[in-house]
C-alpha positions as CSV (number, residue, x, y, z in Angstrom):
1,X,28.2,-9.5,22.6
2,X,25.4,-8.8,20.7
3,X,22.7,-11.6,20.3
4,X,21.3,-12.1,16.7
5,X,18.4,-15.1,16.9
6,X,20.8,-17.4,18.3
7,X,23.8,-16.3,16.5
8,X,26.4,-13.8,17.9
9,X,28.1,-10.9,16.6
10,X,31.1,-9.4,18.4
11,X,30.1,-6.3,19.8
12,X,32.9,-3.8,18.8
13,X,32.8,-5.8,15.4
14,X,29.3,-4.6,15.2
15,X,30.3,-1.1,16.3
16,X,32.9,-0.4,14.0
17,X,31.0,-2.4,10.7
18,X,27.8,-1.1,11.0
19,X,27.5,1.7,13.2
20,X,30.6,3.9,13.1
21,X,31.8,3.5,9.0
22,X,28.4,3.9,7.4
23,X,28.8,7.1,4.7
24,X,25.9,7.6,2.4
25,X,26.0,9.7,-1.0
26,X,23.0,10.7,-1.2
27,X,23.4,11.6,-5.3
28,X,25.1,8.4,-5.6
29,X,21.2,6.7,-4.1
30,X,19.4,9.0,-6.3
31,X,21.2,8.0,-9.5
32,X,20.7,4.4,-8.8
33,X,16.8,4.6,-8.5
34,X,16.9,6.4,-11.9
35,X,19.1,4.0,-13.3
36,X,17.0,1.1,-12.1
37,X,13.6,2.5,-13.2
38,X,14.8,3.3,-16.5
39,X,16.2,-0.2,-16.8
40,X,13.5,-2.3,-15.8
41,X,10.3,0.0,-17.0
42,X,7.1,-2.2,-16.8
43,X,5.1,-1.1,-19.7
44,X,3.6,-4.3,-22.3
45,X,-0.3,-4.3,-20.6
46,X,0.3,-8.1,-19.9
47,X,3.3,-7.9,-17.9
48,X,1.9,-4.9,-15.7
49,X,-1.2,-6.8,-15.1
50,X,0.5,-9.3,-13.4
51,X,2.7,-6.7,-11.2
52,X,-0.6,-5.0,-10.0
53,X,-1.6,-8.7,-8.8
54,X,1.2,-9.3,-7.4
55,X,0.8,-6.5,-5.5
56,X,-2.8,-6.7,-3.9
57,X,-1.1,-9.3,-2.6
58,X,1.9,-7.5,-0.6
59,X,-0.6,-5.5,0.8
60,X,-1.4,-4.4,4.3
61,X,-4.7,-2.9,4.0
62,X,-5.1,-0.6,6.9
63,X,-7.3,1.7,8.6
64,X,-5.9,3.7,11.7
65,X,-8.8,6.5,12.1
66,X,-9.7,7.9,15.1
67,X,-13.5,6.9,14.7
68,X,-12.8,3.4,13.4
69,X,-15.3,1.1,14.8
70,X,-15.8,-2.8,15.1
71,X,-18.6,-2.4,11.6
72,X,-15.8,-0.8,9.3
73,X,-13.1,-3.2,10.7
74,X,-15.3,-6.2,9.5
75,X,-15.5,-4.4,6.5
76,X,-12.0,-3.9,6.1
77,X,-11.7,-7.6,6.6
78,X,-14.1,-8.5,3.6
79,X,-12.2,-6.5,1.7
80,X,-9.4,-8.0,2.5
81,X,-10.7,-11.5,1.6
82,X,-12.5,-10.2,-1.5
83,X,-10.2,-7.0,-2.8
84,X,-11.3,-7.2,-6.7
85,X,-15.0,-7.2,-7.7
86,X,-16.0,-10.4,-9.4
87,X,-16.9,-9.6,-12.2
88,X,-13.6,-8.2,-12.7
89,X,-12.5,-11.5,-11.4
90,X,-14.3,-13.3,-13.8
91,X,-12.7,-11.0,-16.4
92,X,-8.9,-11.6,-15.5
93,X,-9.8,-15.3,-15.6
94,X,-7.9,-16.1,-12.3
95,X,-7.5,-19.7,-10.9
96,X,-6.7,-19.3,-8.2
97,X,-8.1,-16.6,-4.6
98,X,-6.3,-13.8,-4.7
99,X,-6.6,-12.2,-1.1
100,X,-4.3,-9.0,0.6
101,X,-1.6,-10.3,2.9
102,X,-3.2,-8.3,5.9
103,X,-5.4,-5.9,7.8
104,X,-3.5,-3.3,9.9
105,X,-5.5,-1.6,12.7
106,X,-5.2,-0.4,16.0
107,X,-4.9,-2.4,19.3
108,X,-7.9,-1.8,20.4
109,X,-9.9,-3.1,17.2
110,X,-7.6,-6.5,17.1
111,X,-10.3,-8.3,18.6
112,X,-12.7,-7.0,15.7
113,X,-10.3,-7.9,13.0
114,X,-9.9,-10.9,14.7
115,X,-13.8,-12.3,14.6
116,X,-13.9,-11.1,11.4
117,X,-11.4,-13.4,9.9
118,X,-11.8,-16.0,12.3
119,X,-15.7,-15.9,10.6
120,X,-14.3,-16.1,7.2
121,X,-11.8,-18.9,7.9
122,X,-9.1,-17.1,6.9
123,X,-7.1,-17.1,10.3
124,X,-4.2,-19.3,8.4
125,X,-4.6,-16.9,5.1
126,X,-4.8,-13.3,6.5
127,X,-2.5,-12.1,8.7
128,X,-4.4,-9.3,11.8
129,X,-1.2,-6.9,12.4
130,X,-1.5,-4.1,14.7
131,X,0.6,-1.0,15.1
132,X,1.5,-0.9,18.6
133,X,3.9,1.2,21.3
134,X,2.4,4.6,21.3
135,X,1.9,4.8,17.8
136,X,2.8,7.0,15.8
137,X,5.3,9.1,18.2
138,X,7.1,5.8,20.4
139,X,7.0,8.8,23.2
140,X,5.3,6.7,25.5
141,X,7.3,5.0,28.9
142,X,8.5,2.0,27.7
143,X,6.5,-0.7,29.9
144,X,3.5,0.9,28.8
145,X,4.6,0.2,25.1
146,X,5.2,-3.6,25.9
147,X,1.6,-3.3,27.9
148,X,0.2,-2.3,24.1
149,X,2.2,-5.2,22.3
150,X,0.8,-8.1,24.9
151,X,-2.7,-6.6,24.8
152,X,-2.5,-6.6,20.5
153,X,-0.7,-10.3,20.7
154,X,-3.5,-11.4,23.3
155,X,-6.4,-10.4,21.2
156,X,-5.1,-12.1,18.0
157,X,-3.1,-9.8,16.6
158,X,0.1,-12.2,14.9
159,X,2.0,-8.7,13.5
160,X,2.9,-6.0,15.7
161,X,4.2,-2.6,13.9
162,X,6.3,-1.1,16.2
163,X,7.2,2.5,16.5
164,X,10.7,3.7,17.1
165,X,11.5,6.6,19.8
166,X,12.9,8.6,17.4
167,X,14.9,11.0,20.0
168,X,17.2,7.6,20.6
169,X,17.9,7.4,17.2
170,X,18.9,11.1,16.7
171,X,21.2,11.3,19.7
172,X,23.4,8.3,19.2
173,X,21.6,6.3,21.5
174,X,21.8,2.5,19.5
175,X,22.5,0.3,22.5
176,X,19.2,1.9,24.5
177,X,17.5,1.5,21.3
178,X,18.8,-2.2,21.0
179,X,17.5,-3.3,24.5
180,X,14.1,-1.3,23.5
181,X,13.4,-3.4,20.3
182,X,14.8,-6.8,22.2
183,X,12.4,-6.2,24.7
184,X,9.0,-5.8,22.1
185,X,10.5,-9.0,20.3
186,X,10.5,-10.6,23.4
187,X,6.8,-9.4,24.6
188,X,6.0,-10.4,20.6
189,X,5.9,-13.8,21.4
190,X,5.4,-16.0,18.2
191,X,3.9,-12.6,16.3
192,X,6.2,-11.0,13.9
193,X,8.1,-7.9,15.2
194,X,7.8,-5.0,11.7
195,X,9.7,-2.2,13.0
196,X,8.8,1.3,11.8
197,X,11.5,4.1,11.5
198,X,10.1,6.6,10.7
199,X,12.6,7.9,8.1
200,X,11.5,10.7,7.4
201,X,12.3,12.6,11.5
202,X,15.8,10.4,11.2
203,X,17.9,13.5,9.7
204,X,20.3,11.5,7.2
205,X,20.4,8.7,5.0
206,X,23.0,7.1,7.6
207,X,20.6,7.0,10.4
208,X,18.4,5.7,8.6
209,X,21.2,2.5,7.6
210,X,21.8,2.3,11.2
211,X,18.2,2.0,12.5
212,X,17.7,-0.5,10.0
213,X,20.7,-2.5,11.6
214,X,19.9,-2.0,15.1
215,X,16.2,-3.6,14.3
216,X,17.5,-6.2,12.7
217,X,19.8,-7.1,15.4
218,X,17.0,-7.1,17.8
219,X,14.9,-9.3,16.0
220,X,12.7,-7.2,13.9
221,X,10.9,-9.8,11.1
222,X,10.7,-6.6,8.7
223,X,11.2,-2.7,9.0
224,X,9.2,-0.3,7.8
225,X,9.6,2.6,6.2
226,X,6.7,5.1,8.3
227,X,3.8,5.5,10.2
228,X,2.2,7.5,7.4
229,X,2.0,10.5,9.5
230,X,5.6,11.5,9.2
231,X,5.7,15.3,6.7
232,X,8.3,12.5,4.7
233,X,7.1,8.5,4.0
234,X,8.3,6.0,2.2
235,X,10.5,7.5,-1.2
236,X,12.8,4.9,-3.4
237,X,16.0,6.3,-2.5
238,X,15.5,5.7,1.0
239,X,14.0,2.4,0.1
240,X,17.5,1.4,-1.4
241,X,19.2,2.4,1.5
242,X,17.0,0.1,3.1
243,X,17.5,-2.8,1.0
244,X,21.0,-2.6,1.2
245,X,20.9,-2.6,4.9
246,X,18.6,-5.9,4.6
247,X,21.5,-7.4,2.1
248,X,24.2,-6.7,3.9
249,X,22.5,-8.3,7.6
250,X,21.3,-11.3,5.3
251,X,25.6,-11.6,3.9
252,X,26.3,-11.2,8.0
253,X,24.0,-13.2,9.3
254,X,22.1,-15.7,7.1
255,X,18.5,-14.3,7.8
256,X,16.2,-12.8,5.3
257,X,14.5,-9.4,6.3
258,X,11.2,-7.9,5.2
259,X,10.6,-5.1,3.8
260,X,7.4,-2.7,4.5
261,X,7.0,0.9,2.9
262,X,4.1,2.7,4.2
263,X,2.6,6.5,3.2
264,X,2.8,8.4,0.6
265,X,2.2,5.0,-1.7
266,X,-1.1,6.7,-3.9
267,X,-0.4,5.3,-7.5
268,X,-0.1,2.0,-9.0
269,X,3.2,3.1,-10.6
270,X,4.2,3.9,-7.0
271,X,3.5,0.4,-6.2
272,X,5.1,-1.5,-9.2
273,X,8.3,1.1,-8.8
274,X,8.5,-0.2,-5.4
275,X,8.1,-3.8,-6.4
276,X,10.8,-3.3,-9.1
277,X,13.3,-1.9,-6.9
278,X,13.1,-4.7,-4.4
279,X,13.3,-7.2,-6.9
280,X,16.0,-5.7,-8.5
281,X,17.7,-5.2,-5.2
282,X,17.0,-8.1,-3.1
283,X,16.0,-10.7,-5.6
284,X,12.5,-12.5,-6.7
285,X,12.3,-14.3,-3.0
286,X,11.5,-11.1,-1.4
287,X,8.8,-10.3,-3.7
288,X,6.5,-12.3,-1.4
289,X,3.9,-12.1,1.4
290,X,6.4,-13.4,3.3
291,X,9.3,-10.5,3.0
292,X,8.0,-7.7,1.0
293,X,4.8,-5.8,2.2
294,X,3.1,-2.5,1.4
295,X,0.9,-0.3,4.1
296,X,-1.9,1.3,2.4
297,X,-5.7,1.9,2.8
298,X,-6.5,3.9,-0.4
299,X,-4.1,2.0,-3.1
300,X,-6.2,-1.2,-3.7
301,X,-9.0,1.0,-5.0
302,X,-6.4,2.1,-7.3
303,X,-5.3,-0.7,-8.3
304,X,-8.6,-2.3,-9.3
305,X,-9.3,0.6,-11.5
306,X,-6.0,0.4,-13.0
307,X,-6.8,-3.7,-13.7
308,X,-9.8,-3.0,-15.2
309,X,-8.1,-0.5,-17.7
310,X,-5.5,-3.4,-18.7
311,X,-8.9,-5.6,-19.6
């Protein structure tokens, strides 16, 4: 039997359903993201305005650099708690704080990120997420990978981006990867597990399905599409292969996934694409903090600029 947050799925149920009948057309995906961009275009200034908002909002605003240090993590948090400048504020005559959903950084700056919001008040506000087991390659021994989740969870981190071992994944290997995943939800304590698949080393459109499953099963809060390091990173059509793996656990199961694409997100049009295919796909709940979530360090920038154009 497989264990689901208290509910329970017969195992060779879950074999045959979602592991071994999954066939993907891949023209079939890509003719479905045209169809849904070019039914839902965003393009009266008003309309988009409230899109790119909406989206400062969803984001994770990260910085994994190898010379990040505790000054540009606090900085990272201000932005975070301040991401438009005010007089542009002022301008889009807003009532209310608009703030990002998180900062993303490494384990070993939690504790920065941390004080930093802590400082601010924001602790309830602002979530700290950290990417965690032997990011970005998951070729790490696996109780060293739960050693990095507990030392993130312990110095305040309350997400944890976990990186899959790819090479389980590619071989067939779902019930290892199962007891992996179970395990980092388990040493996740009361953070959220956000799984990353890094689609773009999975091979196939079905692996990709199947990953998503397997997390899901194992108690992953969202799954992501990448690290951001990956030659391939989050693209719509694997986005709706995504989605529909979401749908169809939420139809099995009752519980609502989120959804996190990260890389390769560089425009605001990237950004309100993304937001229009999960809306269109999962409905207006998961266009929330709560389920839907983009990684990105450079795309707020972008997104200001692109506000203060719509003034």
């Amino acid at each position: 039997m497989v264990r689901i947050c208290n509910k329970t799925l017969d195992k060779k149920f879950f074999q045959d359903q979602v592991l071994n009948n999954i066939h993907i057309n891949k023209n079939s995906v890509d003719e479905k993201i045209k169809a849904i961009l070019c039914e839902y275009p965003v393009e009266n200034k008003e309309t988009i305005k409230e899109w790119l908002l909406k989206v400062i909002t969803i984001i994770d605003l990260t910085t994994l650099s190898g010379d990040d240090t505790r000054s540009n993590v606090f900085r990272l948090c201000q932005k975070a708690a301040n991401p438009l400048k005010p007089e542009l504020v002022k301008s889009l005559n807003l009532d209310y704080k608009i703030k990002t959903a998180a900062v993303c950084v490494y384990p070993t700056r939690v504790a920065d990120a941390y004080e930093a919001i802590k400082q601010m008040g924001l602790t309830d506000t602002i979530q700290i997420a950290s990417v965690a087991t032997g990011f970005p390659s998951g070729l790490y021994p696996l109780q060293s990978r739960l050693l990095d989740i507990k030392y993130a969870v312990n110095n305040g981190a309350t997400e944890i981006d976990v990186v899959l071992d790819r090479s389980l994944v590619l071989t067939g290997k779902w019930e290892t990867l199962y007891n992996e995943l179970a395990q980092m939800r388990q040493a996740c304590g009361e953070a959220h597990l956000k799984v990353i698949l890094a689609v773009g080393e999975l091979g196939s459109y079905e692996n990709v399905y199947k990953a998503s499953m397997v997390s899901m099963v194992a108690g992953a809060d969202f799954i992501k599409t990448s690290t951001g390091k990956e030659a391939v990173n989050a693209t719509l059509p694997i986005g709706l292969v995504m989605c529909r793996a979401i749908r169809n656990f939420y139809l099995m199961t009752g519980i609502k996934v989120g959804l996190k694409p990260a890389g390769g997100i560089k425009t605001a049009k990237d950004a309100v694409n993304w937001l229009t295919l999960v809306y269109t796909e999962l409905g207006p709940e998961w266009v929330t903090p709560h389920l839907f979530r983009i990684g990105a360090s450079s795309l707020l920038d972008v997104v200001e600029k692109k506000l203060d154009n719509c003034i």
